[in-house]
N, C-alpha and C positions, 0 to 999 in steps of 0.2 A: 725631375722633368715634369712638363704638364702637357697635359691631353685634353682630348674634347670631354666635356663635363660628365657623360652617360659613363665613361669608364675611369672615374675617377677610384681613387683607393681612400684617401685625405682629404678633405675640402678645407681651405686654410677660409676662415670666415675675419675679417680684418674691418669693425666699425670704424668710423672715420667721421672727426668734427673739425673744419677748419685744422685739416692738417696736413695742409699741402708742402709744407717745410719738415715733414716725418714720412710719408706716404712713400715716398720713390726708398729712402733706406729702407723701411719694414718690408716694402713688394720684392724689392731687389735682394734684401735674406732669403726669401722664398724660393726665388727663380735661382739661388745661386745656393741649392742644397744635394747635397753630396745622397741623392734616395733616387734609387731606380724604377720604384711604383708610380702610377700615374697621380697626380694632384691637380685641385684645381681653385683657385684664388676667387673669394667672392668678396668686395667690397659694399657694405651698407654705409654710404654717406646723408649723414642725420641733417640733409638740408643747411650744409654747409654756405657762410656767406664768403669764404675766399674762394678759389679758383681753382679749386680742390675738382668739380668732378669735372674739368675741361682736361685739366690736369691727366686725368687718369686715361681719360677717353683718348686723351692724343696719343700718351706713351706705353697704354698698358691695353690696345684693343683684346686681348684674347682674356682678360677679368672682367668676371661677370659683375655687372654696377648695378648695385639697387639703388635708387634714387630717390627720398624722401624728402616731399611739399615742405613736412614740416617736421622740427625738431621732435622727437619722440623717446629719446634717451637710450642706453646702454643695452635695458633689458628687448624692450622691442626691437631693438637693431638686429642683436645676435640670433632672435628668435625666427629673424623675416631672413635671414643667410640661411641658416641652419632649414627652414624652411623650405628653402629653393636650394640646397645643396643634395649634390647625388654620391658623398664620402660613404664608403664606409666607417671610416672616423670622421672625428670635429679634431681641429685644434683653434681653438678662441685664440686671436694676436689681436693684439691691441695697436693702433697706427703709430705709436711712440716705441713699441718693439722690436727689434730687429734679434734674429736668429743665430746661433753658431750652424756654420755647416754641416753639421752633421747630427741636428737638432730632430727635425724628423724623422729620419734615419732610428736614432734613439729609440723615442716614439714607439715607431712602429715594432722594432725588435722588441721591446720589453712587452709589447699587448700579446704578440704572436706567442711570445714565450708565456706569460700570463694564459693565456686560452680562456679566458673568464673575463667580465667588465669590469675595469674600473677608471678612476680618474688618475690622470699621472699628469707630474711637473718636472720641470727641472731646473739648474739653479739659478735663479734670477740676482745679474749684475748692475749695478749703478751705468749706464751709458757713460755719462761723467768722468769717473775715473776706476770704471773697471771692478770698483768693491762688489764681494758678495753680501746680496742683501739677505738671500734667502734660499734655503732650497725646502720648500713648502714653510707652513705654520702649524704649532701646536694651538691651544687658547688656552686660555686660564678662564675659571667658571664664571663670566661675564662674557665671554667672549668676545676677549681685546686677545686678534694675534697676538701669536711671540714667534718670531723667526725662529726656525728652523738654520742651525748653521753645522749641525751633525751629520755628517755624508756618513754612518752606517745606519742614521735612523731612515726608514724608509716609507713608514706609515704614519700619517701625520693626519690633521686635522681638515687641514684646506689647502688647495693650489688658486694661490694667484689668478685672476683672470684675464689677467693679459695674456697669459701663454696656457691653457689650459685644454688635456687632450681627454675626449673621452670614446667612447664607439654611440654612433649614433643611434642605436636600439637605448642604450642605455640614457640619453640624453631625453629620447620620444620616452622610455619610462616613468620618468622623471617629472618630465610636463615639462621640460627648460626652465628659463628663468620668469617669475614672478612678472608682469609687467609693471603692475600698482609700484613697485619697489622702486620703477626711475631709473635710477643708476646708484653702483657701492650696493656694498654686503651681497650684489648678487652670486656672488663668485661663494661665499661661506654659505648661504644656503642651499646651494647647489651641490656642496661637499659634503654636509652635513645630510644632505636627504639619503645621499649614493652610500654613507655609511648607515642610515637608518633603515637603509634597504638591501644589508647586508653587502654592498660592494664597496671593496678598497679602495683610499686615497692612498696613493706612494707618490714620493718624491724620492727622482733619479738623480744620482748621484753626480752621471757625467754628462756633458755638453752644456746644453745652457744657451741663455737669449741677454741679452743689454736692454735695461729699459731706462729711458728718458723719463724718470719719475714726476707726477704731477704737471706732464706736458698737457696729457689730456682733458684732465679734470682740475686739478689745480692743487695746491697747498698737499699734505698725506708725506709730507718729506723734513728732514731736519738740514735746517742751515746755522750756520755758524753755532751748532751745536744745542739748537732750537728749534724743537718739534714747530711746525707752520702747517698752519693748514685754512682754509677760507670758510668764511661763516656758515655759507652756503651747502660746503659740501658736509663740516660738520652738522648740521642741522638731519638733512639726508641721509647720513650716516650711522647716526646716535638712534635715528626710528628706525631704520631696517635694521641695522644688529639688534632692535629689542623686537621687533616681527618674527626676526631667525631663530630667536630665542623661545618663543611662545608657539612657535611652529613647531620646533625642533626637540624640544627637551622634553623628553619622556616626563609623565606625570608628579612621581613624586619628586623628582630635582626641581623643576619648575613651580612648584607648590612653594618649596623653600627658599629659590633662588628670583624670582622672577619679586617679590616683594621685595629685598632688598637693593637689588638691583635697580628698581626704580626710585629706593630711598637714595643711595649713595650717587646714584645720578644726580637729584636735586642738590644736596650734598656739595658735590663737587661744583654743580654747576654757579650756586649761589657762591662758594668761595671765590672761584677765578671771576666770575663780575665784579665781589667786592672787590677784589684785589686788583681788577683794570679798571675797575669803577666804570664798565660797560652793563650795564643792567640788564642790554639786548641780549646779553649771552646767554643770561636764565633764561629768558622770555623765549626766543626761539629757537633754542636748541636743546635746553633740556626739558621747560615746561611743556613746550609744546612737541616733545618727545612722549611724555606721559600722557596728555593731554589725546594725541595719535592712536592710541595704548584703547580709546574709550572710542574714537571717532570711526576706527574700521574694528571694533569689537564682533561686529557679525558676521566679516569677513575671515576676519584672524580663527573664530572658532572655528564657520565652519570649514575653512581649509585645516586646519589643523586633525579636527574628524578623521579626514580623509586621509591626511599626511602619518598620524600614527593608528590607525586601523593597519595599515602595512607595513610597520615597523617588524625586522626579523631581529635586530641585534638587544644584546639583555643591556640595561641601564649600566653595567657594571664594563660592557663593552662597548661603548656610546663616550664613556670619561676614560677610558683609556691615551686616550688623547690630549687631557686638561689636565692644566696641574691649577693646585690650590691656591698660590699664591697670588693677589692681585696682579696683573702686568702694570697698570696704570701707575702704581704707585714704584714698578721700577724705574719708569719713564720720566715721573716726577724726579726723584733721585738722582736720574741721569742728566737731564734735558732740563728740569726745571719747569714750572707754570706754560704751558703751550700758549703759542704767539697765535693769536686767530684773527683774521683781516677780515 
């Protein structure tokens, strides 16, 4: 049910780009969730040019519309909700999201029973045809998720940001998300801090949300058995997982892993150009991945300062979550050379 925003329990925070063909299903999960605590729906529209906030204004007066001049991406969207929101929790939904009934329900049992913060998901289906994609992610030490499809593992590395719950103290501890970061990876740093700060990531076993994969952002999805993903977003993507990385990773793993990491980046990157015979693909996604690495060097430290001066968990509880093996190279194996538009 929802109520006037002062006694909310949840604030469902739902970013929104040109997505007035997703907007009415993800609102409509919300309004149609089986939880008897109050909730209240904020929508951040990132300056959308379809017809997205007339849209909302006509059909959804009692959601609160933030309205942005101008495009500002992923991280400042959720940060300007969460902002103006009165939940005692957050739950992040994505406008390509829709919810099982009984989703925040979920939720909110498993915090109450918790009594402590932390971040919790649950299991994320393909809209499409209903596959489980995920119920959180582990990483492997580069961190490239690896889906999560073990419903009795419950601790995991990262949840998703499409659907992602946390208690709002916990979130203002945090700082939220990075702005510099744009959009992607903000969801993995976010996970990784809440563990660097002693609080669990779980992923729930039951209920569960459909997501319309790559509706929002584009490409991050496998078609006809071919990883796809668009230049743009990998570009984006390749620099903040190695921000999250240099942010994140206690001292001596980062000494050893953060060199290599940016060799096998080159690495890869120079192979798949030769082999599209796209040259742009070095150039803007991995060079100038590294090349990032030097550009916000003053930034990177001194957040980083700050980020593990608070560090509570030991290194050795930090990779409890990672396993050794490359992912990339299971994806290659499976998928093949990734298709990049």
């Amino acid at each position: 049910m929802t109520e006037h925003k002062k006694a909310a329990t949840c604030s469902i925070c739902i970013a929104n780009y040109n997505g007035i063909n997703l907007i009415d299903a993800c609102i409509q999960s919300v309004l149609k969730q089986d939880f008897e605590e109050c909730i209240e729906i904020i929508v951040h529209d990132d300056a959308s040019t379809d017809e997205s906030v007339a849209y909302i204004k006509k059909h959804y007066p009692s959601v609160v519309l933030i309205i942005s001049e101008t495009n500002v991406g992923f991280c400042v969207s959720n940060n300007r909700m969460v902002e103006a929101s009165h939940g005692q929790y957050i739950l992040l939904l994505n406008n390509d999201a829709e919810l099982f009934p009984d989703a925040i329900k979920t939720f909110y049992e498993k915090a109450q029973k918790l009594g402590q913060p932390a971040i919790l998901g649950i299991p994320q289906f393909d809209a499409a045809n209903n596959r489980l994609i995920d119920i959180g992610s582990t990483f492997d030490l580069f961190l490239n998720p690896i889906p999560n499809i073990n419903k009795d593992r419950e601790e995991v590395g990262m949840i998703i940001g499409a659907c992602l719950w946390l208690p709002r103290p916990l979130w203002d501890e945090i700082g939220g998300f990075p702005e510099w970061f744009g959009s992607l990876a903000e969801d993995m740093y976010l996970c990784l801090l809440a563990r660097l700060y002693g609080y669990q990531v779980l992923a729930l076993p039951t209920s569960g949300f459909r997501h319309w994969v790559g509706k929002s952002l584009g490409g991050g999805k496998v078609i006809n058995n071919r990883l796809s993903s668009k230049l743009s977003r990998r570009i984006v993507s390749e620099r903040n997982k190695t921000f999250t990385m240099i942010l994140t990773y206690p001292t001596p793993a980062l000494q050893l892993l953060l060199p290599l990491h940016l060799v096998l980046l080159l690495l890869e990157g120079a192979a798949i150009a030769c082999i599209k015979l796209r040259w742009v693909i070095f150039t803007d996604v991995y060079w100038s991945c590294v090349v990032s690495q030097w550009q916000c060097a003053t930034r990177l430290r001194k957040t980083r300062e700050n980020i593990q001066g608070k560090r509570k968990i030991s290194v050795k509880g930090f990779f409890d979550v990672f396993q050794k093996f490359p992912h990339k190279i299971s994806l290659l194996w499976k998928h093949g050379i990734p298709q990049i538009n």
